[in-house]
C-alpha positions in Angstrom: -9.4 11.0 -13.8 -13.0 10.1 -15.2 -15.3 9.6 -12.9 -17.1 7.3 -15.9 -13.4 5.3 -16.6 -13.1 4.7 -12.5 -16.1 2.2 -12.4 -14.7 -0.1 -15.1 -13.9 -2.5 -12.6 -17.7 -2.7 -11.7 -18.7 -3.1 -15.2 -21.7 -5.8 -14.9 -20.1 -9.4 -15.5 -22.6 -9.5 -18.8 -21.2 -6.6 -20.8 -17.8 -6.8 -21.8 -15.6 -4.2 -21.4 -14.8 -3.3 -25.0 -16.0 -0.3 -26.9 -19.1 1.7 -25.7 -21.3 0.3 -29.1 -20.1 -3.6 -27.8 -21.1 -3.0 -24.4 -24.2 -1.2 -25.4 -25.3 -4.3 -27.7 -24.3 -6.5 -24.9 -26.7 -5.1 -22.8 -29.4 -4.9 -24.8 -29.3 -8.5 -25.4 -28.8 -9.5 -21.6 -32.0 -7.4 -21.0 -34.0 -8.5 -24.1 -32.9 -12.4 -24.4 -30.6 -12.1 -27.0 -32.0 -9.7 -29.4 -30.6 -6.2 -29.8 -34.1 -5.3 -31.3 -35.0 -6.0 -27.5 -33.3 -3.0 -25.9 -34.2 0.6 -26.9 -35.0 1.5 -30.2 -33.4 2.3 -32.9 -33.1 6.2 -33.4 -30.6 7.3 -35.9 -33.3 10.0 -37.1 -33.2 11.4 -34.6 -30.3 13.3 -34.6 -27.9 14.1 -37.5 -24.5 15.7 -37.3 -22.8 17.7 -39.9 -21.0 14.5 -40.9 -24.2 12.5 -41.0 -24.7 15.1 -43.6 -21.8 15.3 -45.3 -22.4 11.1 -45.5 -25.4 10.9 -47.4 -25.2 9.7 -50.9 -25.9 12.3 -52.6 -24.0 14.6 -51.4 -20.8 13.0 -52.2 -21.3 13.7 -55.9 -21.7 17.6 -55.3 -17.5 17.1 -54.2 -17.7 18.2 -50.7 -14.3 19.4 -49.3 -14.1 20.1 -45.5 -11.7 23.0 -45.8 -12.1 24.3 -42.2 -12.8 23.3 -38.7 -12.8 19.1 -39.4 -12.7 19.0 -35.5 -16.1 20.3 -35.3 -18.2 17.7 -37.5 -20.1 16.0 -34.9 -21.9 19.0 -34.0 -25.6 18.6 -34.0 -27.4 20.0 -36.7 -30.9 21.5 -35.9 -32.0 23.3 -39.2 -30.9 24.4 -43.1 -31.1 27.9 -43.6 -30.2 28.8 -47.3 -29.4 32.3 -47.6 -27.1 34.8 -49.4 -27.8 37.9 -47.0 -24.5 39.1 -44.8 -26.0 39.9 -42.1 -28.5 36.1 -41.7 -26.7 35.6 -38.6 -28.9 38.1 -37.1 -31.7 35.5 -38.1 -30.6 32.6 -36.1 -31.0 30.7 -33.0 -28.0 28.2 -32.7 -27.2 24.6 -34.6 -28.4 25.5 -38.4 -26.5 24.4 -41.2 -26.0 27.6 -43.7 -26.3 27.0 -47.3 -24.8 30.0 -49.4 -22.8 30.4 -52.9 -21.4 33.9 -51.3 -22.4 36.2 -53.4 -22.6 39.1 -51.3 -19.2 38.1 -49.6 -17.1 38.2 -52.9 -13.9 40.9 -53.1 -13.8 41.7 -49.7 -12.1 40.1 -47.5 -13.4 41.9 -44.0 -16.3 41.1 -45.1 -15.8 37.4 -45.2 -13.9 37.2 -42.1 -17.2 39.2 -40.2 -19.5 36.7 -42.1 -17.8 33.9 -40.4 -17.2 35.8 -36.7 -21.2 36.1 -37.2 -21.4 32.7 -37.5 -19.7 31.7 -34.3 -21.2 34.2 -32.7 -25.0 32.3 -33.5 -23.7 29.2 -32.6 -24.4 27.5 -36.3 -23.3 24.0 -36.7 -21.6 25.2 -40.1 -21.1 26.9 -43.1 -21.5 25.3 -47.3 -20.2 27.6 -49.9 -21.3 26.6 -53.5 -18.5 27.0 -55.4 -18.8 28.4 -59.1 -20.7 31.7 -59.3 -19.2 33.9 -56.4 -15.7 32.0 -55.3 -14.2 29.5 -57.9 -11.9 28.2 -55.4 -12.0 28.1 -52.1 -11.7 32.0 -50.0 -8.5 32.5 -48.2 -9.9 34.6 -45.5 -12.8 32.6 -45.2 -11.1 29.6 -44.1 -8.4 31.4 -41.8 -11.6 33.0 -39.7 -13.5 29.8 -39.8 -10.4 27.7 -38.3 -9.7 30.4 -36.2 -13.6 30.3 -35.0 -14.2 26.5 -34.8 -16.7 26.9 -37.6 -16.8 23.8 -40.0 -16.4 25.3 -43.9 -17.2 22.9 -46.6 -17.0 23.9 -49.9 -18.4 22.2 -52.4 -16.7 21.9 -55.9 -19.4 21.1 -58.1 -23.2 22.2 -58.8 -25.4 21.7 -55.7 -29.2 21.9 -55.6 -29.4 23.4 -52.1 -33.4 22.9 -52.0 -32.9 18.8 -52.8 -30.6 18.9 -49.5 -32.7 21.1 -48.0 -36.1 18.8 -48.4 -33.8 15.6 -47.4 -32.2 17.1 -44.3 -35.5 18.8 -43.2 -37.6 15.5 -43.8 -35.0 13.2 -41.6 -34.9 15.7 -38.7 -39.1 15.6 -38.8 -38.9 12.1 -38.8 -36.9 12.1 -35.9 -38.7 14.3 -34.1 -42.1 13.0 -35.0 -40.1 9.3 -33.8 -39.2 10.9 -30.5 -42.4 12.6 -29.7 -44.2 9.2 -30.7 -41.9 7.5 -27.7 -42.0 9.7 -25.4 -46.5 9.3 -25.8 -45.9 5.8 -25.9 -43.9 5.9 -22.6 -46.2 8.5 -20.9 -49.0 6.0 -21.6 -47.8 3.2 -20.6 -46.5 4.2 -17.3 -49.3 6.4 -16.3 -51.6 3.5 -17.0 -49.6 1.3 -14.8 -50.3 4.5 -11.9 -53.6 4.4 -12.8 -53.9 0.8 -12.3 -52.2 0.8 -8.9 -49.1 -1.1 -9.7 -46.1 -1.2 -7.3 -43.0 0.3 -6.9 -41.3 -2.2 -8.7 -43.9 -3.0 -11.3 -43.5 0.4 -12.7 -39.2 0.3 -12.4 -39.5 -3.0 -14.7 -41.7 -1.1 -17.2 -39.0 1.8 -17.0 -36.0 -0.6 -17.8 -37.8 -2.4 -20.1 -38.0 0.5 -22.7 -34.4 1.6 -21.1 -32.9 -1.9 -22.1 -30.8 -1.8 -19.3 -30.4 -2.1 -15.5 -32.2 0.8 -13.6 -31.1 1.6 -10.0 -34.0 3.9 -7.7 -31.8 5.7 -4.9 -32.5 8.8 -1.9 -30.1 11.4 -1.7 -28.0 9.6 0.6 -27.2 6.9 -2.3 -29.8 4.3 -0.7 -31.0 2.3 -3.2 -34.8 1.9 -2.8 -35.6 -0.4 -5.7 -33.5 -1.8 -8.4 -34.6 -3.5 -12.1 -33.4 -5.2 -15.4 -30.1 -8.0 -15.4 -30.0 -9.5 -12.5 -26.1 -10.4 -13.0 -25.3 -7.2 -14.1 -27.2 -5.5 -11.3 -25.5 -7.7 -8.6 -22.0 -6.5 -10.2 -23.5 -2.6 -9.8 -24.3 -3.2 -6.0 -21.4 -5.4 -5.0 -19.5 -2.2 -4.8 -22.4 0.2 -4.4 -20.6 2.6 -2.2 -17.8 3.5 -5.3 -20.4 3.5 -7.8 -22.9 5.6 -5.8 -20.3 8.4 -5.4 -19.5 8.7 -9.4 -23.4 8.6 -9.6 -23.7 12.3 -7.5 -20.3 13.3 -9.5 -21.9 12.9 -12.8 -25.6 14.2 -11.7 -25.9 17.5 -13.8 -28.0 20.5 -12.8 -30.7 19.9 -14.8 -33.1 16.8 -14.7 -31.7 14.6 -16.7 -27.8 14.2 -17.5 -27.1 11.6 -20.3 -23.3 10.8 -20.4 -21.6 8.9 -23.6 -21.0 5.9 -22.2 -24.9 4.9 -21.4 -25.2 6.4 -18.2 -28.4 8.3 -17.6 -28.7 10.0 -14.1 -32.2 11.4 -14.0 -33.3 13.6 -10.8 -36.6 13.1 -9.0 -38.8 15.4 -7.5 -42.3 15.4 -5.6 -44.1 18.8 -4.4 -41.2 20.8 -5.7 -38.4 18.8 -3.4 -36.0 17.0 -4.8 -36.4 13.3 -3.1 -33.9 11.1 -5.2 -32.4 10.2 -9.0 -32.9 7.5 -11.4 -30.2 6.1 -13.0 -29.9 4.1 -16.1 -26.9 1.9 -16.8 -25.2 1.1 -20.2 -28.3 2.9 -22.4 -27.7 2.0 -26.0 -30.5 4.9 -27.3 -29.4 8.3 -28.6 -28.9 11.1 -26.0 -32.8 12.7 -27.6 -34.1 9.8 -26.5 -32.1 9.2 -23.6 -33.5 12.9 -22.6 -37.0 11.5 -23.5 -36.8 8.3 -21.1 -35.8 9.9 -18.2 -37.7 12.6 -17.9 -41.0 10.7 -19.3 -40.0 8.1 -16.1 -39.1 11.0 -13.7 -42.8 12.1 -14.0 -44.3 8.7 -13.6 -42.3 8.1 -10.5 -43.4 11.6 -9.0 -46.6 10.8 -9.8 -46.4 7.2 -8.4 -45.0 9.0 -5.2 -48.0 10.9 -5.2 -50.6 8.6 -5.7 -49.2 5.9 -2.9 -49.4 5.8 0.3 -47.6 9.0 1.8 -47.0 7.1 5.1 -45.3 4.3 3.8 -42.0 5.7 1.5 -40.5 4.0 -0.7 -37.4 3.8 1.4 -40.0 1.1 3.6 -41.1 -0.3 0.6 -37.5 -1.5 -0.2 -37.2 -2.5 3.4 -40.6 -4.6 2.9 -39.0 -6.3 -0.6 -35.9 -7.3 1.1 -37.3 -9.3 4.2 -40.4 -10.5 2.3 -37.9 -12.1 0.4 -35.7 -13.7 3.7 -39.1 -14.6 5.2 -40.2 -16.5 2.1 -37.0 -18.4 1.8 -36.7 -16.5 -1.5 -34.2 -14.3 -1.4 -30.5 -15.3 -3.0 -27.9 -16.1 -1.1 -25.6 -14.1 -3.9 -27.0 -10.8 -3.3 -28.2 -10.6 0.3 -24.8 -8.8 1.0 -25.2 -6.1 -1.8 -28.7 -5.7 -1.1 -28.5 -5.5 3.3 -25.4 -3.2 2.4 -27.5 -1.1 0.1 -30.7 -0.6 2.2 -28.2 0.8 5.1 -28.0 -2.1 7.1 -24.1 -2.2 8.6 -22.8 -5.4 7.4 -19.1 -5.8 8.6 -18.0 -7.1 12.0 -22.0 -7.2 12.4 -24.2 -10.5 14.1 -27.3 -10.6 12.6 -30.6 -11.8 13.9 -33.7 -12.0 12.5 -36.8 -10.9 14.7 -40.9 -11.2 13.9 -43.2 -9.4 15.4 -46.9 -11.0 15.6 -50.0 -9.3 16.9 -52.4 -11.2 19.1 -56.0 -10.7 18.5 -57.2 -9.2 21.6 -60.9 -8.7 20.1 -62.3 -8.0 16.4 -60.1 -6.0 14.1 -57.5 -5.7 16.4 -54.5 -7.1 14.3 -54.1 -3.4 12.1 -50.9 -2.8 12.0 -51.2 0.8 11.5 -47.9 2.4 12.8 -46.5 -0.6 14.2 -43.4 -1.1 12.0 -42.3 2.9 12.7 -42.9 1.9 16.6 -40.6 -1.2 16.6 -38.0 0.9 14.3 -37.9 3.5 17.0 -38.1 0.5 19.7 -34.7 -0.4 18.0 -32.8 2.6 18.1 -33.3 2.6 21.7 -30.8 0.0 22.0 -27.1 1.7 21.0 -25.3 -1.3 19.8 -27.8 -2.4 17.3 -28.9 -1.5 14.2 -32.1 -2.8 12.5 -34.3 -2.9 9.1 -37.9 -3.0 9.9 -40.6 -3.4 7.8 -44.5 -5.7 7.9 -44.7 -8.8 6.3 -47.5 -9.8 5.9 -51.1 -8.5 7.5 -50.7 -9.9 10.8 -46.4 -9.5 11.0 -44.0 -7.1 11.2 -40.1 -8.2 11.3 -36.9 -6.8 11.6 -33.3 -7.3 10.6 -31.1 -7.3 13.7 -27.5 -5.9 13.0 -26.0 -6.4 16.5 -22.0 -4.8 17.1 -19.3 -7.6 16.9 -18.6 -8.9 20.4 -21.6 -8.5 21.8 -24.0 -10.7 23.4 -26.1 -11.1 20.6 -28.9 -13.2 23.2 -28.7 -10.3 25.6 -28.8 -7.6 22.7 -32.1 -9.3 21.0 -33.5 -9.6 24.9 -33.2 -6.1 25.5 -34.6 -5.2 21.7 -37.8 -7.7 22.7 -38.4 -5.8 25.6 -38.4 -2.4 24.4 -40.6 -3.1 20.9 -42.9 -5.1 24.3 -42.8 -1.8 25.7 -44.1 0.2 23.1 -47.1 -2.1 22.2 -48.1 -2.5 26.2 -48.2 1.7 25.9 -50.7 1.5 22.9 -52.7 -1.5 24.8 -51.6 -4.1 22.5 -49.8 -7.4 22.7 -47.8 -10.3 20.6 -45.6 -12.7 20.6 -41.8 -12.5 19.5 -40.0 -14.8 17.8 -36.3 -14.7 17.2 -34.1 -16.9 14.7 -30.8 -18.2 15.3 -27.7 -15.6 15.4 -26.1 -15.8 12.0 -21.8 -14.3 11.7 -22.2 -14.0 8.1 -25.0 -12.6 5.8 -25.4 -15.9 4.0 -26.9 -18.1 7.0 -29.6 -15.1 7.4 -32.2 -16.5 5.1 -32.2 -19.9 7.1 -32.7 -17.7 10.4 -35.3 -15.4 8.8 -37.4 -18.2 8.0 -36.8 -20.3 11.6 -38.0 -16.6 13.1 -40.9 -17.1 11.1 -41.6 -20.5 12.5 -41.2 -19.6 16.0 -43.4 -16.5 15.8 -46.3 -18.5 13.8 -46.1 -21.2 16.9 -45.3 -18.8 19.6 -49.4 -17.3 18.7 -50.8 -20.6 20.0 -48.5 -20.7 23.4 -46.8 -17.2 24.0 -43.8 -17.8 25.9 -42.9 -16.2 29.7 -40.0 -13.7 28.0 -40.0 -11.4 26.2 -38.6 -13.8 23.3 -39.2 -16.8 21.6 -36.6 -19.4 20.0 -36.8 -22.3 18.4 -36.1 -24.8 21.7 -39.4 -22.7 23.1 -42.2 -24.4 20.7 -41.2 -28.0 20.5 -43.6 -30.0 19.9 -46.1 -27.5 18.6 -43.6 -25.8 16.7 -43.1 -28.9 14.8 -46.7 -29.9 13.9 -47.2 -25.8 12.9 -43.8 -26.1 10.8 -45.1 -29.1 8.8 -49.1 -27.6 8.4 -49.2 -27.4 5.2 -47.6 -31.1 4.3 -50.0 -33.7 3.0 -49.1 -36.3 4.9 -50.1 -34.4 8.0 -53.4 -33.6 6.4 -54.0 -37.1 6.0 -53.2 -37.6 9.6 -55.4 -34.9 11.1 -58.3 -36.9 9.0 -57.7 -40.6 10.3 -57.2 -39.2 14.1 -59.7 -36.5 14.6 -61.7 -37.8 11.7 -65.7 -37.8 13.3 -64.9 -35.2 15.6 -64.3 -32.6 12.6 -67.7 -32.2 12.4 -68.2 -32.3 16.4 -66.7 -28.6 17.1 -67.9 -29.0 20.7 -66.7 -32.8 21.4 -63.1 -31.8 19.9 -63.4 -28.5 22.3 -64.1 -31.5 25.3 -60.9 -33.6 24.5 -58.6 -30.2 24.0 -59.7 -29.1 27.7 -58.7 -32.4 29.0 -55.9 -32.7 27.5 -54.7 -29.6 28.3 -55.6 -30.3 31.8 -53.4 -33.2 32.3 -56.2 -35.4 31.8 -57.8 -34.0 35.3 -61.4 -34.6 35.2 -62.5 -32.4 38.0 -59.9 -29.6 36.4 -61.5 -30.2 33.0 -65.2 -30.4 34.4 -64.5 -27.1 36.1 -62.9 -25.4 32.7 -66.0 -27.3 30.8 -68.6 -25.4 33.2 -70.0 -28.6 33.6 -70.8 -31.3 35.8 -68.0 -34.5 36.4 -71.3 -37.0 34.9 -71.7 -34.9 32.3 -68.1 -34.5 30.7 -67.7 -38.6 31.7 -70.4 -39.1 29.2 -68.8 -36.7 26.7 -65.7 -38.6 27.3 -67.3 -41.5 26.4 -69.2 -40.3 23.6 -65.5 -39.2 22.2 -64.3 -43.1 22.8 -67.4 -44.3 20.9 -66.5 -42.1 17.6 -63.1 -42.3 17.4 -63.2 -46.2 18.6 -60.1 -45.8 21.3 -59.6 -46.0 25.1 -58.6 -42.5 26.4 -56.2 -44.6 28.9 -54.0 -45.7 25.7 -50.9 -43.3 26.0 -49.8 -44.1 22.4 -53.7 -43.1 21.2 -53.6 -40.4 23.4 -50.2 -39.0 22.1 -51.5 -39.6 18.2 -55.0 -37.6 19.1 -52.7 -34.8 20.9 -50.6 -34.6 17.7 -53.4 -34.4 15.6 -55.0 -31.6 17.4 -52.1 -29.3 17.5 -51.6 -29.4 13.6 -55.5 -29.4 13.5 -55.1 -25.8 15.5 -52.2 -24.5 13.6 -54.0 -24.7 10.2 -57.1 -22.9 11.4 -54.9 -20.1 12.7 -53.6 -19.6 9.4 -56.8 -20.1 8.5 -56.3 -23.3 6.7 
């Protein structure tokens, strides 16, 4: 069966599953907005057929009879070559159109059926006898050798001008050259300005299916999909069954760079330094196959150069690792699609726990928070542990997190305990530490983006207070992970203001009341911390007591100020 008539049950949910042109249109307009002018453009010119030919107005008064080879009229036709010599095939390279009124063929028959054996032999797209001055019907032997040969034969019964064709024909197939080699410049600049310009992986695959008007799907060899663009509906319907689609992907990859098939699929191969890395793949193109040809081989180069150009440490296959839990650490990512996308980015997703993990570095001293090799450390840090499989990937300058898939059945606490200490492990080796915070254990993919985003939390409040193991939860920061949690809210602005308001702009008084406090309100303890004398930080005390207007004996006052200076600390450690 057809590899191309297997997928019709992933056909995206906003083309229909009509004839090719319908679905083609369809697409155009989900990509585009609703305008079919949106998709790729129009490019008729750019290839005629022999019965593109035969169509044109003018033609039809000339009576054109296909007398031969009707099977054949789609052929492509690449040049008109009038000519009366027997022997012209010796003169061709493959898809003319030959224009002749026989005259050297007439009263011998072996000579007609040769002329026609010479045809096939170039490969011409067909043969138009002018009827009238050598043949005044149509040649018996003629049309035997050219059904026999597969070689259209089209007489025609009345008076032809074969230079009028001949100027029409040659001026539409200029045209759609001169249209294709205009797009394929217009392409090339665009996309190697967006290089130039250092735009991202994905910045560059929107440009791509943009001109393709129609989802585009970046995979490695072993069917990964690295980055993905165009309708997000009918993309999700692509990747919900990736693993079927991915195979008739590699079935209908050609040998050469790009392999165009009828029904809009474009499978384009990608290669950097001479090594073939990947393919591009175009679904439900609505162009012609010229510029079909054009698109993918203009977007192959701009993704080898892209590849080039970026960061030779961090592949793309980390960049779509990076995409995926920037968007589950954001809270962005769609519920709808996390299970096409995890399953896609080689994550095991069935009979699978999952639980989030970030990784933050502690500032030991100044520029010590690079996190130069750190996610490739944790990823090997994870494949220590056999019954767990993880995604790793930075997110952000100071984090680095990672997708837990722990084997059903296990302890998923013990599993993420034994993960914590070996990614612990490696950073103690390279003289470096942080603080790991994990999110709750999630069954199904669809909890995961609530998880991702409590790891988040707990890592972001962990920094202040790093916890005794090797891993923090949420029950770990309490109160601190509360006040960090809300940082950013108005309200708690306002709060910070009326508590702590003088001692804002009294760095070393709000350094006095965050030793004592963190003291247990031990004067000796916070006298000794202080490096100073028990008169001294009593009158410091007091000065505090004077600003603010409260009694540091009021446990309600106390517990406000305390508040107050945990949320003041968590917005200056994000720098707030």
């Amino acid at each position: 069966m057809n590899a191309r008539r297997d997928v019709e049950h992933v056909r995206p949910a906003s083309l229909p599953a009509g004839r090719d042109g319908d679905v083609r249109r369809a697409n155009a307009m989900a990509w585009g907005g609703g305008s079919p002018e949106a998709g790729p453009p129009e490019t008729g010119a750019a290839r005629l057929t022999v019965r593109d030919i035969l169509g044109l107005d003018f033609v039809a008064t000339w009576g054109p009879e296909v007398v031969a080879g009707a099977a054949h009229l789609d052929r492509p036709v690449r040049w008109l070559h009038v000519a009366e010599a027997a022997d012209v095939a010796v003169m061709l390279t493959g898809g003319e159109m030959v224009l002749t009124t026989g005259l050297l063929l007439a009263d011998d028959e072996r000579v007609q059926t040769e002329y026609i054996e010479s045809m096939r032999r170039a490969d011409v797209a067909a043969v138009v006898l002018g009827l009238g001055r050598a043949f005044r019907t149509t040649p018996e032997a003629m049309r035997r050798a050219a059904e026999r040969c597969g070689v259209p034969l089209i007489v025609l019964h009345r008076p032809a001008p074969f230079v009028r064709l001949t100027e029409e024909v040659h001026s539409r197939l200029l045209h759609g050259r001169f249209a294709t080699l205009d797009l394929s410049d217009r392409i090339r600049s665009s996309l190697t300005a967006l290089n130039l310009s250092g735009a991202t992986l994905q910045q560059l695959l929107d440009e791509i299916a943009c001109y393709g008007g129609c989802p585009v799907v970046l995979v490695n060899l072993a069917q990964r999909v690295l980055a993905s663009a165009g309708d997000k509906a009918s993309l999700s319907e692509l990747l919900r069954d990736w693993d079927r689609v991915s195979r008739q992907v590699a079935e209908l990859a050609g040998s050469g760079p790009v392999t165009v098939e009828p029904d809009g699929w474009i499978v384009v191969s990608l290669e950097a330094r001479g090594r073939r890395w990947g393919r591009l793949v175009f679904f439900g193109y609505a162009g012609s196959d010229e510029f079909g040809l054009v698109l993918g081989m203009r977007a192959a180069e701009a993704l080898a150069m892209h590849r080039l150009l970026g960061d030779r440490d961090h592949g793309w296959e980390a960049q779509a690792a990076e995409a995926l839990l920037l968007d589950l650490a954001s809270g962005s990512a769609r519920p709808e699609q996390l299970v096409t996308r995890v399953r896609a980015a080689g994550l095991p997703v069935n009979r699978r726990t999952f639980v989030p993990l970030v990784v933050r570095l502690l500032a030991d001293g100044p520029g010590e928070t690079e996190h130069d090799g750190v996610p490739e450390l944790i990823e090997r840090a994870v494949s220590e542990v056999p019954e767990v499989a993880g995604l790793v990937a930075r997110i952000g300058q100071e984090s680095t997190a990672a997708l837990l898939s722990i084997s059903y059945g296990e302890d998923s606490d013990a599993a993420v305990c034994r993960v914590a200490v070996r990614i612990r492990e490696a950073l103690n080796s390279r003289g470096r530490r942080a603080v790991l915070g994990a999110g709750f254990a999630c069954s199904v993919l669809d909890e995961v983006r609530r998880s991702f985003v409590e790891a988040v939390h707990v890592a972001d409040a962990a920094v202040a207070a790093p916890p005794e193991g090797p891993v923090a939860r949420l029950g770990d920061v309490r109160l601190r992970g509360l006040v960090r949690l809300l940082r950013d809210d108005p309200e708690l602005q306002a709060f910070i203001e009326r508590e702590l308001g003088p001692l804002l702009r009294e760095p070393s008084l709000l350094g006095v009341l965050r030793t004592y406090m963190e003291t247990g309100r031990n004067k000796s303890l916070a006298a000794q911390a202080l490096h100073v004398s028990r008169p001294t930080l009593y009158r410091r005390l007091q000065r505090i007591e004077a600003l603010l207007g409260i009694d540091l004996e009021d446990w309600e006052r106390l517990t406000s100020l305390y508040v107050a200076l945990l949320a003041h600390e968590g917005q200056r450690a994000t720098g707030a």
